[in-house]
C-alpha positions, 0 to 999 in steps of 0.5 A: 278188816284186812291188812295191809301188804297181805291182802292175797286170797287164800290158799287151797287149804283155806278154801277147804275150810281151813282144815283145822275148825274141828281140831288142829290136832286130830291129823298128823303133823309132819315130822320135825325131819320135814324141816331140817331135824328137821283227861279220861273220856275227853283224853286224847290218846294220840301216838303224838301230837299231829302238830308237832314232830316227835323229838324222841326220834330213835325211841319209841315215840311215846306221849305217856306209859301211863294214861287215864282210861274212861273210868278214871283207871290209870292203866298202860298205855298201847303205845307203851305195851307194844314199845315193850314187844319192840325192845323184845324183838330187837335184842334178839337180833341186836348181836346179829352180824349184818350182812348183805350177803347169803344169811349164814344158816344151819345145814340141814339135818333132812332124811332122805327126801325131805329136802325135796319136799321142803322145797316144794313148800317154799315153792307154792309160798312163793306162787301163793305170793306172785299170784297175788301180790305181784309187785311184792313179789317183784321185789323179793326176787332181788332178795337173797335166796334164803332170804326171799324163801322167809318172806315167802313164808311169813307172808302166807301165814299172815294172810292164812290168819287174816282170812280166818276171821276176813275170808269166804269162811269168816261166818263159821270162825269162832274164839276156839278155832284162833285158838287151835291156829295158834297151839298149831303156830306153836307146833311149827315153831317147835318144829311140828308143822302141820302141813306144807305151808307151816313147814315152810314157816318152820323152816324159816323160824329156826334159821333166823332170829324170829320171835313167836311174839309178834305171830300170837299178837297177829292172833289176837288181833283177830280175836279183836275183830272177832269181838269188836266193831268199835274203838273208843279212842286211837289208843284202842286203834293204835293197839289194833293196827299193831296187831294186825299189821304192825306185827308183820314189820316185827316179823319181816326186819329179822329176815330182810336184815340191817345194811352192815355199814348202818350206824342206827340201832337195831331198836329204831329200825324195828320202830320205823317198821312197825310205823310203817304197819300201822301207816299201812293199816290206818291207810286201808281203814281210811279206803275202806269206812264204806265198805266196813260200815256195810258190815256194821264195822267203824273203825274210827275213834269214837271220841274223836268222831264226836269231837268233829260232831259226826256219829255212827249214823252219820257213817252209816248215811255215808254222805259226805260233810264238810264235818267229814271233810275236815275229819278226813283231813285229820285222820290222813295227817296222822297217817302220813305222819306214821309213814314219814317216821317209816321213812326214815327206816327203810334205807337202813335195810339190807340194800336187796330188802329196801326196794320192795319195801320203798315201793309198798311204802310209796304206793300205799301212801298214795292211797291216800292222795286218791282219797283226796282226789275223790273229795274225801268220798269213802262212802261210795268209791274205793280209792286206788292207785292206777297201773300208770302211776304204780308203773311211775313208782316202782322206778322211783322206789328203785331210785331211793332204794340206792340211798346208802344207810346213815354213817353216823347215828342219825336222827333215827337212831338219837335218843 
């Protein structure tokens, strides 16, 4: 199941086969030089209710740290677990000065030439990005050079990881080889990229405060895929969602920055962008129940599909119920619900970093008004969202991206 936002096909590397199957070590890495010195079954293990709003806006909206799993066991709760990398990733940037201004970097420590090349990597991230993800890339040009280069950066590697296990070589990927890709994310980190397009990332982790966290859980998250075609209940989804696309908001806030004249915490900021990950992914998963089920792949609460009276097989026939309907109905209320808590994040931004990221909101969160609009048919048609209406949006982004930060500490940032 690919992601949301980073749906781009590979890069040359991963058409070659990835280039790291046997071994991720076996060839050289580049010199650190290169980059600058360079109620147990019938439990519902819901985020919140989904009739009523969370009252613990700025916090982590947490029904329970503690849950009984199907055997009775109390175990910790995924939302619990991932509030945890939350709280890691924001006080890491908590004393962070906010700016909306060129990012106050090291200077580069580069021999000769290198500097040259550095560029040349950032320069094929940024036209892996507006190859395909166009609109995306749109918005990053009104981004600060530095910046626009990280994000670059971070998004090839997450679709480079997103193909391990959903691209043209996904038979041949095995546990092992997630396991090399993230001893090699440790060497890029530490400073010992491994081609052109890690240096870019290495770069860009040891210019601003990006935890390694939120990369290895991205790599988990394939391993889940790797290993599971189901998910008992939306605490198991939940964890899943984060890890594939959650992730990619934890890694993005610490470069798009926080406005300077916000008064939100810097912990509700990081909630607002993991709500909108995993909006993003619920919302894929609602487009694509047809396309998975043809891969033998349900990613669906199961107790909740019994709950409705429906089974796999009733996927697998791929017709549509009035059960379905009313299904459907529930699942697109959850999602939403998960988009209106990222709303309430993104004007908090860095003003150059909020259009790109109202427009990915708004139209993402239209998919799910087309999966209104086909009868709640996922089965046979794909829901997307037309050039005209996307044409529409990006105005309307534009208009809400001028939205200053909240003066005093609002909702989203109360306890």
């Amino acid at each position: 199941m690919a992601f949301a936002l980073l749906r781009v096909v590979s890069s040359i590397e991963i058409a070659a086969g990835l280039g790291f199957t046997d071994s991720s070590h076996t060839g050289k890495v580049l010199s650190s030089k290169y980059v600058g010195k360079h109620s147990r079954k019938k439990a519902r293990w819901n985020l919140y209710s989904l009739h009523d709003r969370p009252k613990n806006h700025g916090k982590f909206p947490v029904l329970s740290s503690l849950v009984a799993n199907p055997a009775g066991e109390v175990v910790i709760s995924s939302e619990k677990k991932v509030y945890d990398v939350v709280l890691k990733q924001a006080a890491l940037v908590k004393d962070q000065k906010r700016s909306d201004t060129a990012v106050d970097v090291k200077p580069d420590m580069v021999v000769p030439g290198t500097m040259y090349l550095l560029k040349e990597a950032y320069d094929r991230c940024g036209e892996v990005c507006a190859e395909y993800a166009k609109t995306f890339y749109l918005g990053t040009l009104l981004m600060t050079p530095e910046r626009r280069k990280a994000i670059w950066a971070i998004y090839v590697w997450c679709r480079r990881t997103d193909e391990l296990v959903d691209g043209p070589n996904a038979s041949h990927i095995t546990p092992s080889a997630l396991d090399r890709w993230e001893l090699r994310l440790e060497d890029l980190f530490a400073g010992r990229p491994y081609d052109m397009l890690d240096a870019a990332l290495s770069d860009t982790v040891s210019r601003f405060p990006v935890d390694i966290q939120p990369f290895k859980d991205m790599i988990e998250g394939m391993r889940m895929d790797l290993k599971k075609s189901r998910y008992k209940n939306f605490d198991e989804l939940y964890l899943y969602c984060y890890y594939v696309a959650g992730t990619v908001g934890l890694m993005s806030v610490p470069v798009m920055g926080i406005a300077p004249e916000s008064k939100s915490t810097t912990e509700s900021v990081y909630n607002a962008a993991l709500a909108l990950g995993i909006a993003n992914q619920l919302t894929n998963i609602l487009r694509d129940v047809g396309e998975d089920a043809r891969r033998g792949r349900i990613y669906l609460p199961q107790d909740e599909l019994a709950q409705a009276g429906l089974s796999d097989e009733d996927i697998f026939n791929g017709k549509v119920t009035d059960k379905w309907r009313n299904f459907m109905k529930i699942q697109i209320k959850r999602a939403r619900m998960f988009f209106k808590e990222a709303e309430q994040g993104v004007t908090e931004l860095s003003q150059a970093s909020r259009w790109p990221v109202w427009a990915s909101l708004l139209l993402y969160r239209q998919i799910l008004d087309e999966l209104e609009a086909n009868d709640y048919d996922n089965f046979t048609k794909r829901a997307y969202v037309s050039k005209a209406k996307k044409l529409v949006s990006l105005p309307i982004a534009y208009g809400k991206s001028l939205i200053p930060p909240s003066q005093t500490q609002s909702s989203l940032a109360r306890a």
